[in-house]
N, CA, C and O atoms as CSV, one atom per row, in Angstrom:
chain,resi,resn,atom,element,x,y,z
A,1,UNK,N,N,0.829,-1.182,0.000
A,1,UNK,CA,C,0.000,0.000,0.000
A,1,UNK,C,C,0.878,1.252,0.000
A,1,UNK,O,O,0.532,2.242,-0.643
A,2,UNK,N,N,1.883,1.227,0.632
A,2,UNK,CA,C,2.727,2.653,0.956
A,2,UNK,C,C,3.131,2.530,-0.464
A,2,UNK,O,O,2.929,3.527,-1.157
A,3,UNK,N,N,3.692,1.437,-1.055
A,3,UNK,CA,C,4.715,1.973,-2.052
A,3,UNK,C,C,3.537,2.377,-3.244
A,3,UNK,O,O,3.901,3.199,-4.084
A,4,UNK,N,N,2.207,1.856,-3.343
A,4,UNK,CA,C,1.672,1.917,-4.244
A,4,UNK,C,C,0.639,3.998,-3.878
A,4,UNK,O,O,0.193,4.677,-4.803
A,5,UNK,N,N,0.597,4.300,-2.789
A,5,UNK,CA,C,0.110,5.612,-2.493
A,5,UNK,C,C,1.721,6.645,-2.929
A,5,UNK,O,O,1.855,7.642,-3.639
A,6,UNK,N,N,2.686,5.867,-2.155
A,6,UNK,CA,C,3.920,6.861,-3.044
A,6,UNK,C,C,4.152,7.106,-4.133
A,6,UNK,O,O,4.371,8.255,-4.517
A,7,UNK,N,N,4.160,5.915,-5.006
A,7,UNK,CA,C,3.994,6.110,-6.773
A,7,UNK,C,C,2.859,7.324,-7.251
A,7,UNK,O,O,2.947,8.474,-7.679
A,8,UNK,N,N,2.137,6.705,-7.035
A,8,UNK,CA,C,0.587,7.788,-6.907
A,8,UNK,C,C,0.664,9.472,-6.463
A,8,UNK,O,O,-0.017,10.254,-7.126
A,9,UNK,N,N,1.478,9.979,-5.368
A,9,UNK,CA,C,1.851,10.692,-4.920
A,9,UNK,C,C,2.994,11.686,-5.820
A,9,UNK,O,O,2.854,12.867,-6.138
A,10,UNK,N,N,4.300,10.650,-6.135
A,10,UNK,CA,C,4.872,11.215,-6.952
A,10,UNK,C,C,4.674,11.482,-8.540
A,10,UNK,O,O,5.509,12.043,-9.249
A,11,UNK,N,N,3.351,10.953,-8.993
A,11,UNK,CA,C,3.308,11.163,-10.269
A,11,UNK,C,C,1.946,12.040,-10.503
A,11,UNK,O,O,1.291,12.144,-11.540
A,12,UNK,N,N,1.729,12.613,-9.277
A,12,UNK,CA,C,0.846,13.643,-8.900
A,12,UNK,C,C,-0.967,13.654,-9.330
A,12,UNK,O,O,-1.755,14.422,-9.883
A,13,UNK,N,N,-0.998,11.807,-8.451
A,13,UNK,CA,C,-2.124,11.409,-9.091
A,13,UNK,C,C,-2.904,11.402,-7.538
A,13,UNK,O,O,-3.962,10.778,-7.609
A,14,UNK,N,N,-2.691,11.820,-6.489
A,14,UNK,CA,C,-3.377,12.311,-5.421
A,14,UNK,C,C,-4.187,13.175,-5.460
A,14,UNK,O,O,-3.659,14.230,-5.809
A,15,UNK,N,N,-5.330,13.272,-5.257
A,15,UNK,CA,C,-6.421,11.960,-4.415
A,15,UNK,C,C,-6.473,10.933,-5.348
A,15,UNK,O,O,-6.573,11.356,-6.500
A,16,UNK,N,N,-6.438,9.668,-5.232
A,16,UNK,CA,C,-6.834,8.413,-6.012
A,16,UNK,C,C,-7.921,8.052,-5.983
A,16,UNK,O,O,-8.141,6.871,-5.712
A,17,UNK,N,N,-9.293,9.215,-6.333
A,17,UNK,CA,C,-10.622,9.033,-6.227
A,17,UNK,C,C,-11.303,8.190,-7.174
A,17,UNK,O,O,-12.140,7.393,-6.750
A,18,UNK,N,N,-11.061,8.263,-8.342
A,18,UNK,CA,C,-11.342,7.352,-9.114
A,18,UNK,C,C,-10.807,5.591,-9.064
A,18,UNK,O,O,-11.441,4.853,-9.818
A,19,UNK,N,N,-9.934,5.080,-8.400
A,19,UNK,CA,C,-9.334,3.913,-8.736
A,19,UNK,C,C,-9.829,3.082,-7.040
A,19,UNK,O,O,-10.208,3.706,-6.048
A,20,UNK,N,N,-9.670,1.564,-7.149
A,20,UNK,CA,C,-9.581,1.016,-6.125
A,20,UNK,C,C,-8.276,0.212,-5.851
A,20,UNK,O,O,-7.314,-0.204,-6.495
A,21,UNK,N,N,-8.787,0.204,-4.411
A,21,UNK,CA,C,-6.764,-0.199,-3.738
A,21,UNK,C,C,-7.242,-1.866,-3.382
A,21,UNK,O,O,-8.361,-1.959,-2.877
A,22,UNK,N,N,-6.745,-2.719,-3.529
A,22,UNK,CA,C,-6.905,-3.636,-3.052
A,22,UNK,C,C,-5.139,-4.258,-2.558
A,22,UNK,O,O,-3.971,-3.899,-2.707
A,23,UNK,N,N,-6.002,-5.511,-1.839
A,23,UNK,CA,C,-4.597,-5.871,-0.870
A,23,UNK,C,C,-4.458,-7.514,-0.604
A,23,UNK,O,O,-5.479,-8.062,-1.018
A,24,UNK,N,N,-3.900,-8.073,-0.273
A,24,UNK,CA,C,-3.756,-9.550,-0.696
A,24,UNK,C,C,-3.503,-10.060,0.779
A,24,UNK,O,O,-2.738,-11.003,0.983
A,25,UNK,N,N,-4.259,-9.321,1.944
A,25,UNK,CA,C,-4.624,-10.059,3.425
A,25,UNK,C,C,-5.479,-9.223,4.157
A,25,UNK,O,O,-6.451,-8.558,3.799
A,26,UNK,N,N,-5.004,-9.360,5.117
A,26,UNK,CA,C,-5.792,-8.843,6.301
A,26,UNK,C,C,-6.017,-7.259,6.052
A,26,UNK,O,O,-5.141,-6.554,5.552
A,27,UNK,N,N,-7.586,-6.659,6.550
A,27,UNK,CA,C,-7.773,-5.651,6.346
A,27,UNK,C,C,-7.593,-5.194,7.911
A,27,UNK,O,O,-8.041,-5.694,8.943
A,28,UNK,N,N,-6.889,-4.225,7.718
A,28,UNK,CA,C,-6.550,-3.432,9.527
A,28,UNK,C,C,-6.827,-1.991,8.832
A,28,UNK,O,O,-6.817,-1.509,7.699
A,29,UNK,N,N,-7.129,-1.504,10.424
A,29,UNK,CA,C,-7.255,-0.184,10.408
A,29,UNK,C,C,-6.336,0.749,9.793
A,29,UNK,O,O,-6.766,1.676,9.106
A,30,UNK,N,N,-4.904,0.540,10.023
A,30,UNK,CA,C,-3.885,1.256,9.151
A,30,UNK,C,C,-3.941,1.244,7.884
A,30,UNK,O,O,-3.531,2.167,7.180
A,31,UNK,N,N,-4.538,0.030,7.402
A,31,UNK,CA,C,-4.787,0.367,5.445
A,31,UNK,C,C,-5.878,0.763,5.236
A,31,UNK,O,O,-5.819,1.352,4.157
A,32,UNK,N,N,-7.223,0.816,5.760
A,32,UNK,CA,C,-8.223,1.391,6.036
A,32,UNK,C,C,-7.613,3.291,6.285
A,32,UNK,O,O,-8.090,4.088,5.478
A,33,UNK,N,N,-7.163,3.550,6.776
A,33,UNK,CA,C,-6.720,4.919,7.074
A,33,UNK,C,C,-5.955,5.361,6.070
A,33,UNK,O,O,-6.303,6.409,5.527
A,34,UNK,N,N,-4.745,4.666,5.599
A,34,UNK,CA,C,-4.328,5.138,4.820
A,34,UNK,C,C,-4.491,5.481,3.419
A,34,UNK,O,O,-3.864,6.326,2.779
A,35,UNK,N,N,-5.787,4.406,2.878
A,35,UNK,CA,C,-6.890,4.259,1.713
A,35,UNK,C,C,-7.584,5.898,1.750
A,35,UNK,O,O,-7.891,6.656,0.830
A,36,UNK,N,N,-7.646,6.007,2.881
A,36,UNK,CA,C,-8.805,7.378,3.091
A,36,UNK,C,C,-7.843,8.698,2.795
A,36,UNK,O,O,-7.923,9.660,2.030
A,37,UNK,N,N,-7.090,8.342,3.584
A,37,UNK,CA,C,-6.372,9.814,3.379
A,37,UNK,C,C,-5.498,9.732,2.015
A,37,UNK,O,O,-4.508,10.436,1.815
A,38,UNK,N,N,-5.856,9.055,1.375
A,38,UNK,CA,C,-4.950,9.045,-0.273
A,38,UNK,C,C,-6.439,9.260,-0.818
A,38,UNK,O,O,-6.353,9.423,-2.035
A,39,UNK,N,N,-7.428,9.308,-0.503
A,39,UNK,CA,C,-8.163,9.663,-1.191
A,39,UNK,C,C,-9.334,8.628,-2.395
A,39,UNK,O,O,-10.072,9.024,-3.297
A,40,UNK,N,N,-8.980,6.860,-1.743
A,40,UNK,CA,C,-9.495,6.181,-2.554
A,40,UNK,C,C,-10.921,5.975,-1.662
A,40,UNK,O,O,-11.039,5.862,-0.442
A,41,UNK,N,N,-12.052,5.967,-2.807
A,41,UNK,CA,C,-13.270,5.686,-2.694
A,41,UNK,C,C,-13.577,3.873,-2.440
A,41,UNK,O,O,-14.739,3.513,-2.249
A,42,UNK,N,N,-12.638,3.019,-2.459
A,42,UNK,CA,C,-12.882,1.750,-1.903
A,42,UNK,C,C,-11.712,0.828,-1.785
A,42,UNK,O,O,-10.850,0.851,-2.663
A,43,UNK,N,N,-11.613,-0.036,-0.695
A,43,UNK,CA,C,-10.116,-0.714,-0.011
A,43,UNK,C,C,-10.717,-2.192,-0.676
A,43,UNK,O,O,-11.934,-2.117,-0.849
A,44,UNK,N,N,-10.255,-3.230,-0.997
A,44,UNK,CA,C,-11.207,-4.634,-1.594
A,44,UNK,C,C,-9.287,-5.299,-0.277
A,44,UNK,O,O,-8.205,-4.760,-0.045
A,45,UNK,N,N,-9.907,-6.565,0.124
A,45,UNK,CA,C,-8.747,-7.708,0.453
A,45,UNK,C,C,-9.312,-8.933,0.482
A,45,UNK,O,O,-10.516,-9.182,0.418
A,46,UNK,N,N,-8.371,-9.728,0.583
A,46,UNK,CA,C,-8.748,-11.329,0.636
A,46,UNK,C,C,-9.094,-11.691,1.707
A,46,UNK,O,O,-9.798,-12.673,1.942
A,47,UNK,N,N,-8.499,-10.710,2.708
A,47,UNK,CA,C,-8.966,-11.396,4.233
A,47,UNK,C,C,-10.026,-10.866,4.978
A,47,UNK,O,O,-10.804,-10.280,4.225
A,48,UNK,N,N,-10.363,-10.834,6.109
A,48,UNK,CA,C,-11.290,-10.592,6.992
A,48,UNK,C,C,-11.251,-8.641,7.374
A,48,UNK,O,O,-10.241,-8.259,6.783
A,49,UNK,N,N,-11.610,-7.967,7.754
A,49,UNK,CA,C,-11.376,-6.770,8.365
A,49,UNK,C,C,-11.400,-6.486,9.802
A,49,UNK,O,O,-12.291,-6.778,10.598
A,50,UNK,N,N,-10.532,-6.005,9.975
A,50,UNK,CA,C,-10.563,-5.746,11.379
A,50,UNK,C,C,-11.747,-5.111,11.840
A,50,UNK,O,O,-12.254,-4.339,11.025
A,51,UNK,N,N,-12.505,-5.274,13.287
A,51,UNK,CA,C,-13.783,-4.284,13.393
A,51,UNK,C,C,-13.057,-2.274,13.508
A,51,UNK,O,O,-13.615,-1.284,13.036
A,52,UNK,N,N,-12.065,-2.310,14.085
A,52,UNK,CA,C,-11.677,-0.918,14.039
A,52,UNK,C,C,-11.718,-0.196,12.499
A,52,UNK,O,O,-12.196,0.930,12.362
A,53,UNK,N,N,-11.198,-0.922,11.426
A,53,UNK,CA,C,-10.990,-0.839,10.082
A,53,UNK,C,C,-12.670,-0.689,10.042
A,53,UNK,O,O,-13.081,0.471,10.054
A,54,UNK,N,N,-13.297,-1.362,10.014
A,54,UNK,CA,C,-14.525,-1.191,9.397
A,54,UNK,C,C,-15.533,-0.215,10.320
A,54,UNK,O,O,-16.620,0.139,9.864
A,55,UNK,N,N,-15.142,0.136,11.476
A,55,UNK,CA,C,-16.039,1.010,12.089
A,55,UNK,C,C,-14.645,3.039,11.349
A,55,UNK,O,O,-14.978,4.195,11.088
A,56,UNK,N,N,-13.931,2.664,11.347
A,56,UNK,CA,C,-13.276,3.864,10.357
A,56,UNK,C,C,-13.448,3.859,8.913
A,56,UNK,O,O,-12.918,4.777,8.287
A,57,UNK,N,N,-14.123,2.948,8.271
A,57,UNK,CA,C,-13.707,3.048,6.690
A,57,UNK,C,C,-15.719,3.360,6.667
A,57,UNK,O,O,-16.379,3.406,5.629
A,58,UNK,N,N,-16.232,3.510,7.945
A,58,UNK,CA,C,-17.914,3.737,8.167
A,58,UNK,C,C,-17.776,5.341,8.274
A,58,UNK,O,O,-18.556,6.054,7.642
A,59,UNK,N,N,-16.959,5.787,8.934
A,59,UNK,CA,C,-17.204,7.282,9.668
A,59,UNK,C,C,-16.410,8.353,8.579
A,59,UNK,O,O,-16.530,9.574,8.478
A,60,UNK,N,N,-15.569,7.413,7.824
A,60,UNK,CA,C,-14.579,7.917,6.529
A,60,UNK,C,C,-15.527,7.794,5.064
A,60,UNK,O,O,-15.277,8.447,4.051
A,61,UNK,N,N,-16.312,7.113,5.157
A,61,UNK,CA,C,-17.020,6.923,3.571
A,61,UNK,C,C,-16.580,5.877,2.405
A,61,UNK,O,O,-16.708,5.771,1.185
A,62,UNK,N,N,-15.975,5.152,3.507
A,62,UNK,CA,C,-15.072,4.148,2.366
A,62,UNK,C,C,-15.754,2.940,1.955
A,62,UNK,O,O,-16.403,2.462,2.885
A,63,UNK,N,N,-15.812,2.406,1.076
A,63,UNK,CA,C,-16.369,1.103,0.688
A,63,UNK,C,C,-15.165,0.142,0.905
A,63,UNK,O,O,-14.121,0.120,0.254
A,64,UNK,N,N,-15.614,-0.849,2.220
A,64,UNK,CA,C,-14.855,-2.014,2.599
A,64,UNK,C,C,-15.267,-2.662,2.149
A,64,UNK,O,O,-16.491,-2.581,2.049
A,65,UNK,N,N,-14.528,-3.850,1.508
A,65,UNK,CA,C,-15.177,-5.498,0.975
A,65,UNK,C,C,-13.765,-6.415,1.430
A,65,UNK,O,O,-12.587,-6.213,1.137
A,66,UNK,N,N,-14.402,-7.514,2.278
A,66,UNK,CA,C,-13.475,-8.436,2.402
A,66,UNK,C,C,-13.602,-9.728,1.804
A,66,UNK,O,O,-14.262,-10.017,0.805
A,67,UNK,N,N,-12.741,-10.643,2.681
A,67,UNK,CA,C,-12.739,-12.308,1.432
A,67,UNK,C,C,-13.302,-12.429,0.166
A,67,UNK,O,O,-14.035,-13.326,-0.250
A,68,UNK,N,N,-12.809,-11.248,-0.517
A,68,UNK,CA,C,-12.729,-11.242,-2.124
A,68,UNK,C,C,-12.193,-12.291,-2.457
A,68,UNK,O,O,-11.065,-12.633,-2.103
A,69,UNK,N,N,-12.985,-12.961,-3.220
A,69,UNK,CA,C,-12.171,-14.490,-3.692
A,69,UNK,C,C,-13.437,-15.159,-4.603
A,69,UNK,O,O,-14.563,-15.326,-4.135
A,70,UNK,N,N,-12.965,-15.586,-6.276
A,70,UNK,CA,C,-13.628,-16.187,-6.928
A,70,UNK,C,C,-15.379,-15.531,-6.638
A,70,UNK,O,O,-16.340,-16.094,-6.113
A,71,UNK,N,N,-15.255,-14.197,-7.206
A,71,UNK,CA,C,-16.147,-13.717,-7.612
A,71,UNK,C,C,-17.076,-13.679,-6.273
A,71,UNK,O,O,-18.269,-13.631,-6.571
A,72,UNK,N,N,-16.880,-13.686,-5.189
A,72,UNK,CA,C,-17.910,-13.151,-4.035
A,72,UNK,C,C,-17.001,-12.666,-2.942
A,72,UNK,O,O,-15.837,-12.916,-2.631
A,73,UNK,N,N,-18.094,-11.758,-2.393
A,73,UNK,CA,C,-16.867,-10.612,-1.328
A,73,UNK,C,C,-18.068,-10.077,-0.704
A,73,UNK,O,O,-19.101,-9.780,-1.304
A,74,UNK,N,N,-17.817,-9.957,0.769
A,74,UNK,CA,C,-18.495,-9.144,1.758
A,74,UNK,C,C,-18.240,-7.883,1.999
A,74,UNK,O,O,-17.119,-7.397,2.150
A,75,UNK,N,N,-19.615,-7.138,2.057
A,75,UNK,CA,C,-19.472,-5.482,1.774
A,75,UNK,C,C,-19.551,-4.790,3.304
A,75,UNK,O,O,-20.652,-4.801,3.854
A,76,UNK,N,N,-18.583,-4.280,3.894
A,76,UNK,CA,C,-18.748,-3.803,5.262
A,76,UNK,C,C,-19.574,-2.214,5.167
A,76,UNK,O,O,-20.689,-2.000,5.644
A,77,UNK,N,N,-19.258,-1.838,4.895
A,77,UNK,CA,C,-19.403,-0.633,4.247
A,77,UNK,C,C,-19.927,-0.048,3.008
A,77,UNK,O,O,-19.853,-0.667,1.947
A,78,UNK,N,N,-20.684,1.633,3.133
A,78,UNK,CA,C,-20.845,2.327,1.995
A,78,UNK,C,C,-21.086,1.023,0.708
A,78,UNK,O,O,-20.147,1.010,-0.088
A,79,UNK,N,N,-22.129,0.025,0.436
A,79,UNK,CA,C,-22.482,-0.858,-0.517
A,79,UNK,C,C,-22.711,0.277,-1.466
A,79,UNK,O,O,-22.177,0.208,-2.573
A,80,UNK,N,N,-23.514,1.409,-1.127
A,80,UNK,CA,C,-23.999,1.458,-2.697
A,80,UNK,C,C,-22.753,1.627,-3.799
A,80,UNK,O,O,-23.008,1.698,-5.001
A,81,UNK,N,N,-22.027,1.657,-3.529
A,81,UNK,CA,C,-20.810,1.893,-4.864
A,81,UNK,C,C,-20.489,0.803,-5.633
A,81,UNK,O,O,-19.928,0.868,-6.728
A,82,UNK,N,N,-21.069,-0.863,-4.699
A,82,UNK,CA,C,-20.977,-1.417,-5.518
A,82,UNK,C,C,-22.004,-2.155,-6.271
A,82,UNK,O,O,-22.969,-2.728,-5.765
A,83,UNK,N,N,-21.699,-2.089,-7.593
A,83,UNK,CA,C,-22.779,-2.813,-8.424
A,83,UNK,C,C,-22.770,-4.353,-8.531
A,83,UNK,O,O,-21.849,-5.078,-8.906
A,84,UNK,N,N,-24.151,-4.721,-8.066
A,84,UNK,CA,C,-24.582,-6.495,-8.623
A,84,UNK,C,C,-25.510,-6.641,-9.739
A,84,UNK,O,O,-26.294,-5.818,-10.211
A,85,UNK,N,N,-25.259,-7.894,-10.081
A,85,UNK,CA,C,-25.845,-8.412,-11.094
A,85,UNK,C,C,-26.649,-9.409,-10.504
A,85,UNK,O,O,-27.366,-10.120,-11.208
């Protein structure tokens, strides 16, 4: 996440409002926070979320989704952003 908000940062693509960040474990509050203050509208991971992460990515506006995996994922957060079929 850091190196991917630094790239972003230096190529002066801050806020990353348009794009989503995803992450390949555990959702904690620190990537939850740091998603927000870079400015992305939704965090996606493979793993579970921490309840701190998801009671901040609630009071921040963020769309949480965890155990993304083979096409189904739980929406903690802000759903309407995402679309079902």
């Amino acid at each position: 996440m850091d190196k991917v908000i630094g790239w972003a940062f230096r190529e002066g693509m801050l806020p990353i409002a348009d794009s989503l960040l995803s992450v390949s474990g555990r959702l904690s509050f620190e990537l939850v926070q740091k998603a927000a203050v870079a400015g992305a509208p939704v965090l996606v991971g493979v793993g579970a979320p921490s309840s701190l992460a998801v009671e901040l990515a609630r009071d921040r506006g963020l769309t949480l989704c965890g155990f993304v995996r083979e096409g189904r994922f739980n929406v903690y957060s802000e759903p309407w952003r995402i679309a079902t079929s």
